[in-house]
RODO-2510 file (C-alpha; in nm, 4 decimals, decimal comma):
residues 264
     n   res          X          Y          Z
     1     x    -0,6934     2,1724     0,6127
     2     x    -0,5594     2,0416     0,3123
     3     x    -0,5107     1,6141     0,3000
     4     x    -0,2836     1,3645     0,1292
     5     x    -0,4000     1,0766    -0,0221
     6     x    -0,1442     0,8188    -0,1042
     7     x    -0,2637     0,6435    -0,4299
     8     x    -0,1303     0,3034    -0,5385
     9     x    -0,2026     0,1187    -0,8610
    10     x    -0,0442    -0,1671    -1,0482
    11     x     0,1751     0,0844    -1,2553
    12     x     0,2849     0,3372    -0,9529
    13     x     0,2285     0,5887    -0,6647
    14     x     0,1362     0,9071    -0,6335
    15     x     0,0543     1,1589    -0,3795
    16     x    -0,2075     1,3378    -0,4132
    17     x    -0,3421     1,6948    -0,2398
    18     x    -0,7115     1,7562    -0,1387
    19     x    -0,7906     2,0910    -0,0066
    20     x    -1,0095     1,8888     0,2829
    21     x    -1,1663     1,6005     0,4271
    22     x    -1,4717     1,7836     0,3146
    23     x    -1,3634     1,7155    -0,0680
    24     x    -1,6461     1,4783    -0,2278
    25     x    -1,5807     1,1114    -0,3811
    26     x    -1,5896     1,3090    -0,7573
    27     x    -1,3099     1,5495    -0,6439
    28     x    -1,1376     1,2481    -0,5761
    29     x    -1,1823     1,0527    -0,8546
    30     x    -1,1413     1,3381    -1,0550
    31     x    -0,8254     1,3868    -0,9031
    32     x    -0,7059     1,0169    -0,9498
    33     x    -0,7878     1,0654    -1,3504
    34     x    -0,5688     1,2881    -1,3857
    35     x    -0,2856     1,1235    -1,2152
    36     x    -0,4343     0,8297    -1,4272
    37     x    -0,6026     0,9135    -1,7388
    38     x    -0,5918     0,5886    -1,9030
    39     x    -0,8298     0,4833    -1,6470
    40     x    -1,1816     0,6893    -1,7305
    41     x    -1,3548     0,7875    -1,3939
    42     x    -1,6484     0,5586    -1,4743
    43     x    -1,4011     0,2573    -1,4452
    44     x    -1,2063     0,3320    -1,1625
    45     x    -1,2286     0,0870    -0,9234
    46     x    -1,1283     0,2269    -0,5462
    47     x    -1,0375     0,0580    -0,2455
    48     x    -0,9779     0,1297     0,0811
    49     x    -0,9138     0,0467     0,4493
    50     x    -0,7946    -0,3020     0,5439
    51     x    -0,9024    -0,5179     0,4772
    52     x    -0,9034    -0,3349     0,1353
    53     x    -1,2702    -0,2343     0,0893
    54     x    -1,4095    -0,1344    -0,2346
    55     x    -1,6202     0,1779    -0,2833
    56     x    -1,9026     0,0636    -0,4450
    57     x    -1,9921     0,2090    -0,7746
    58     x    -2,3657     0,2430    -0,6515
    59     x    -2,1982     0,5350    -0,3948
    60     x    -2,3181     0,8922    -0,4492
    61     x    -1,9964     1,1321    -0,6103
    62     x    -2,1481     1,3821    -0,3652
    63     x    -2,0299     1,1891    -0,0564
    64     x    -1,7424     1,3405     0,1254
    65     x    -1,4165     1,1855     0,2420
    66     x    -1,5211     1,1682     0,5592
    67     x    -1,8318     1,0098     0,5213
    68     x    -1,6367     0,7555     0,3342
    69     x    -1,3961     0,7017     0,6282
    70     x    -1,1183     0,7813     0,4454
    71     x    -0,8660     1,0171     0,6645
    72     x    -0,5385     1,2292     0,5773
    73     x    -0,2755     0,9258     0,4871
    74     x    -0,4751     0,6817     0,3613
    75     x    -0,4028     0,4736     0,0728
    76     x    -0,6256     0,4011    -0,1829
    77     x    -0,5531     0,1439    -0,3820
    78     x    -0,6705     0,2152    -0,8449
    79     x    -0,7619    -0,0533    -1,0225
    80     x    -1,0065    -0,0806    -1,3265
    81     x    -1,3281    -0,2512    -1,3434
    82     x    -1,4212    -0,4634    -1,6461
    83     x    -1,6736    -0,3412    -1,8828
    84     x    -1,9760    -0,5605    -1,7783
    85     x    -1,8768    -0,3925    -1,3884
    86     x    -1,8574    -0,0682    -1,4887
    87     x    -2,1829     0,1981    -1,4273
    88     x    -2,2717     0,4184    -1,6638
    89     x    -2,0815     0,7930    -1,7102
    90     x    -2,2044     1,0122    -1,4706
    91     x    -2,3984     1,3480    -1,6411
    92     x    -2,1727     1,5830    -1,4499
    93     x    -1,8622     1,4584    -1,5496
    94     x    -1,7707     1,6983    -1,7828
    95     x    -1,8317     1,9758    -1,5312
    96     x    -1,5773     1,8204    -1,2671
    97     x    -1,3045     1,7793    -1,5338
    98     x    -1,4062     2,1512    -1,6043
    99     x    -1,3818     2,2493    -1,2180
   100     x    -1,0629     2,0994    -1,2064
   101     x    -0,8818     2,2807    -1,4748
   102     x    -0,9684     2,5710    -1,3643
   103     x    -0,8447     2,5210    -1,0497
   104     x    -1,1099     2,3492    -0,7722
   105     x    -1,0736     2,2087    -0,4692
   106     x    -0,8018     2,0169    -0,5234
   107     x    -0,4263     2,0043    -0,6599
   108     x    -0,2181     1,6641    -0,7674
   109     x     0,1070     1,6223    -0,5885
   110     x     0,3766     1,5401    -0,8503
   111     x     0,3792     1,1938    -0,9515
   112     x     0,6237     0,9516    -0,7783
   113     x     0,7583     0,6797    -0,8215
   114     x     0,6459     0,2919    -0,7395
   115     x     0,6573     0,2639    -0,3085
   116     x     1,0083     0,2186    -0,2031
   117     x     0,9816     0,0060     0,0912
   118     x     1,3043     0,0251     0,3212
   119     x     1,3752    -0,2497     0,6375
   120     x     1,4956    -0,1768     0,9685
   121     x     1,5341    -0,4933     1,1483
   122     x     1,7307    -0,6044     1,4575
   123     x     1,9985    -0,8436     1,3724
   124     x     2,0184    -1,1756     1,5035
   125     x     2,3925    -1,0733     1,6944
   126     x     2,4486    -0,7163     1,7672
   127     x     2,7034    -0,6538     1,6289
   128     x     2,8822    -0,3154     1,5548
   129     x     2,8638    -0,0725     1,3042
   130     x     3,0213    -0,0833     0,9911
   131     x     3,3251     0,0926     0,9356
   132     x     3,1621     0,3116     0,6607
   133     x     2,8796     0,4067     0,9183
   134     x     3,1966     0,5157     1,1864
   135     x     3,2966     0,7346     0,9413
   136     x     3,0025     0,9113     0,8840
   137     x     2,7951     0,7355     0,6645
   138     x     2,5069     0,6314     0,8860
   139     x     2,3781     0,3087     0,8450
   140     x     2,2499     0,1612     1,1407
   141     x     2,1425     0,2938     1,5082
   142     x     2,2407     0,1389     1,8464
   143     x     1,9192     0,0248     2,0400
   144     x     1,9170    -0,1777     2,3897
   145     x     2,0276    -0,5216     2,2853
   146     x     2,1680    -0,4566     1,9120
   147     x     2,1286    -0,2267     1,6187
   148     x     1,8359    -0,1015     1,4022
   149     x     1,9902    -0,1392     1,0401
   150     x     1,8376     0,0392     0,7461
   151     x     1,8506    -0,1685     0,3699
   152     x     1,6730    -0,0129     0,0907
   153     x     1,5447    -0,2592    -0,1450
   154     x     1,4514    -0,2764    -0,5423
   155     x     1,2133     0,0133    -0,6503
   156     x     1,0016    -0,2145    -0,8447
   157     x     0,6295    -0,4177    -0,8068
   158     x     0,7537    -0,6275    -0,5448
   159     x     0,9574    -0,4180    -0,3492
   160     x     0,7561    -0,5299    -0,0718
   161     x     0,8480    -0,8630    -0,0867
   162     x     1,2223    -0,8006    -0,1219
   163     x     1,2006    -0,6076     0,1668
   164     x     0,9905    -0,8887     0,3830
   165     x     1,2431    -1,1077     0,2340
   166     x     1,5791    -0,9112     0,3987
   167     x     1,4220    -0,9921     0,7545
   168     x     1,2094    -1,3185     0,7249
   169     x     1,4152    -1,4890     0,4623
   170     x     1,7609    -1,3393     0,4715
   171     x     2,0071    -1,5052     0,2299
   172     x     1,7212    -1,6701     0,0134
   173     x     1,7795    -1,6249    -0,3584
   174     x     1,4166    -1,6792    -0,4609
   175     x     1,2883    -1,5153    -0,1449
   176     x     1,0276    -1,2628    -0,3730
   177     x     0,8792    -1,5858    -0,5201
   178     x     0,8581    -1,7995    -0,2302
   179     x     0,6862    -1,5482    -0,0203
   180     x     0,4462    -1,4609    -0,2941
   181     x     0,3891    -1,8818    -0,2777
   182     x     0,3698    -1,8079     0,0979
   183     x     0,0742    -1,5912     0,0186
   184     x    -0,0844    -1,7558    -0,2660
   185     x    -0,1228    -2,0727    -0,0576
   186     x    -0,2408    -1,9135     0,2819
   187     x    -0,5100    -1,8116     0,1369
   188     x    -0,6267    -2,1005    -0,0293
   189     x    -0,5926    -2,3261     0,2818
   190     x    -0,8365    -2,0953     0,4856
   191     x    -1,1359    -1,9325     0,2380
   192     x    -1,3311    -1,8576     0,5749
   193     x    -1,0684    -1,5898     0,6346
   194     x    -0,9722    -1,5052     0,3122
   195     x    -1,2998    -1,4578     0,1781
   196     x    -1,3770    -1,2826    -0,1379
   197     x    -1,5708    -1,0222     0,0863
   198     x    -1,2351    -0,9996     0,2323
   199     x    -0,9831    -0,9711    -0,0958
   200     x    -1,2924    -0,8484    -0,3400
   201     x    -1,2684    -1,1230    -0,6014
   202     x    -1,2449    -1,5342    -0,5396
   203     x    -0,9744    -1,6499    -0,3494
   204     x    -0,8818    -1,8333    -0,6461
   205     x    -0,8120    -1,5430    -0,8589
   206     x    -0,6311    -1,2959    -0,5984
   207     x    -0,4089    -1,6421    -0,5073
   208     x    -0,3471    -1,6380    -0,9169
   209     x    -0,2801    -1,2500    -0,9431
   210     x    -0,0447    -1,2021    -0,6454
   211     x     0,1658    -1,4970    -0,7856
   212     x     0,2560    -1,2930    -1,0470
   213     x     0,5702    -1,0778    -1,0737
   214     x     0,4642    -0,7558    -1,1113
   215     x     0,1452    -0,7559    -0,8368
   216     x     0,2048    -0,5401    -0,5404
   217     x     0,1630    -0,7018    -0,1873
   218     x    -0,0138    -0,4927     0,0696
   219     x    -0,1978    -0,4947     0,4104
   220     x    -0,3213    -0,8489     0,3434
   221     x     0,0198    -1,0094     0,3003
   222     x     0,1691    -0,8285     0,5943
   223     x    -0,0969    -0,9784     0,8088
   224     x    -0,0448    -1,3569     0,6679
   225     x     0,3394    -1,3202     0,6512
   226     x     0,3510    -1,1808     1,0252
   227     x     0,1427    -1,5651     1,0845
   228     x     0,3793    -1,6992     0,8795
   229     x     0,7104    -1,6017     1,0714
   230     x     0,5339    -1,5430     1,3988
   231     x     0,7353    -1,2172     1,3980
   232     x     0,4866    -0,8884     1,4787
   233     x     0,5505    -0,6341     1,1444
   234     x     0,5024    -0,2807     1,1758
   235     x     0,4336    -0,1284     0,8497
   236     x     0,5401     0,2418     0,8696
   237     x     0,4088     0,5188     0,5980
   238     x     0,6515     0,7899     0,6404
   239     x     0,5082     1,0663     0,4646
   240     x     0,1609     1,0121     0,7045
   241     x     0,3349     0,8674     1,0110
   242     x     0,0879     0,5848     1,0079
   243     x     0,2115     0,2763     1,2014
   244     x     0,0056    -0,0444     1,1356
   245     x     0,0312    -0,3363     1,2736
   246     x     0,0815    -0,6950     1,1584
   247     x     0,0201    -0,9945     1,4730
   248     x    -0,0124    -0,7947     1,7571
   249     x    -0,1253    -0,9295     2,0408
   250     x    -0,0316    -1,2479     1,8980
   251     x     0,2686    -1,3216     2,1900
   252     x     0,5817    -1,3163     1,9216
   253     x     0,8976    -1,2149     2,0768
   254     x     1,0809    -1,0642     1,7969
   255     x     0,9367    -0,7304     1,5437
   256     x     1,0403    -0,6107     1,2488
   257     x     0,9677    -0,2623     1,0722
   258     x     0,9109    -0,2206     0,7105
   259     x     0,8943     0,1782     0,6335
   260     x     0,7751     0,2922     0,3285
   261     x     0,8231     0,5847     0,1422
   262     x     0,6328     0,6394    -0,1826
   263     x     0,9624     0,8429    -0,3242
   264     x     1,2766     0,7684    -0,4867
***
C-alpha cells in the first residue's frame, strides 16, 4: 500500500510517496535527493520519531521502513552532516539514482510549501460568532462551553511559533522571539532532560540554533511549551491524521490544538 512521508528541512516541506512500508532506507533517501538535490545522499542526515532520533549513517540502505520504525505519516526531519560526519558514497549509488528515473518503487509528491500551522483554540469568553462567519464565511465552531476558532498564521520558518503564540501569548508583539527564548532557556536549565542523546548535538548548540529566526520548532518545543503554559497541546498532522500529544497526563485544565498542514 503506497505511504506518505512528510519531509521537513530548514528550507521547506514536502510530501513524499513510497509504494510501501517495504521500501528500503536507499529508496528513501533516494527519494529525499531528489526533492533535495543540493543535499548528496551521502550527507543527508535523517531523523525521526520523538524525540527526533537520528538514523545512523552506520545503518544498512537495505533496511526497510519498517524495520526502521518509521510508519505512513511520519515526519522526517533533512538536515546535512558536516564533512568530517559524513561516510563515504555508497558503491550502488549510481544504480538507485538509475532505478529511480526509470521509474522504481517510489514517486515524489509535488513539492510544497514550508508547514502552515493553523490554531484552533477555545477563547477565554465564549463569545459569538463573527458577523462575517453568520453570513457564511465560517470561522469558528460552537463547542459545549465556547467556540473552536480557526487563525492561520505566517507561512514562514517559525510559523510554529506564531501559531503557539495566538493561544499562549495572545496580544504579544515579540511573542515568536520570546517563545524561542522560552525554549532556548528550558533547555539549558535541565541538560538531564535535554540531553544531546535527546536533541542530537550539545544542548548548547540546539539552545543557539533554535534562537535563530529562521529554525523550525518541532516535537521538542511543543513538549517544553505545553510545561511552560501548563496547557496540554495537541499537535494535529492533517494530511496523516496523527494527533500527538504535548503534557498529557500532566492534570492541566485547559488544551489547545495546533493543526498543521504542510500546504498553502
Amino acid at each position: 500500500m503506497p505511504i506518505t512521508i512528510r519531509l521537513r528541512s530548514p528550507n521547506g516541506s514536502s510530501s513524499l510517496q513510497l509504494a510501501s512500508l517495504d521500501c528500503t532506507l536507499s529508496d528513501l533517501k533516494s527519494a529525499i535527493h531528489e526533492a533535495y538535490p543540493s543535499i548528496p545522499q551521502v550527507r543527508q542526515d535523517l531523523r525521526i520519531g520523538f524525540p527526533p532520533k537520528v538514523i545512523p549513517t552506520s545503518t544498512p540502505n537495505e533496511a526497510t521502513l519498517e524495520s526502521l520504525g518509521i510508519k505512513n505519516g511520519e515526519p522526517v526531519i533533512l538536515g546535512e552532516l558536516a564533512d568530517s560526519e559524513a561516510p563515504r558514497p555508497p558503491a550502488t549509488k549510481s544504480a538507485v539514482a538509475e532505478i529511480v528515473r526509470k521509474g522504481g518503487p517510489m514517486s515524489i509528491a509535488p513539492s510544497v510549501s514550508a508547514v502552515t500551522p493553523v490554531v484552533r483554540a477555545l477563547p477565554p469568553s465564549a463569545a459569538a460568532p463573527s458577523k462575517s462567519a453568520a453570513a457564511g464565511a465560517v470561522e469558528s465552531v460552537e463547542v459545549d462551553g465556547g467556540y473552536l476558532v480557526l487563525r492561520v498564521v505566517p507561512d514562514d520558518n517559525s510559523c510554529l511559533f506564531h501559531a503557539v503564540g495566538l493561544v499562549l501569548e495572545p496580544g504579544r508583539v515579540d511573542a515568536v522571539a520570546h517563545l524561542r527564548s522560552v525554549v532556548a532557556k528550558a533547555i539549558l536549565a535541565d541538560p538531564d532532560t535535554w540531553s544531546e542523546a535527546v536533541l542530537g548535538r550539545s544542548p548548547a548548540s540546539y539552545a543557539a540554533t533554535i534562537s535563530q529566526k529562521d529554525s523550525w520548532g518541532g516535537a521538542i518545543e511543543l513538549s517544553i511549551f505545553a510545561a511552560y503554559a501548563k496547557r496540554e497541546i495537541c499537535s494535529v498532522d492533517v494530511l496523516s491524521g496523527r494527533v500527538d500529544r504535548f503534557g498529557q497526563g500532566e492534570g492541566y485544565d485547559s488544551q489547545v490544538l495546533v493543526v498543521y498542514s504542510g500546504i498553502r
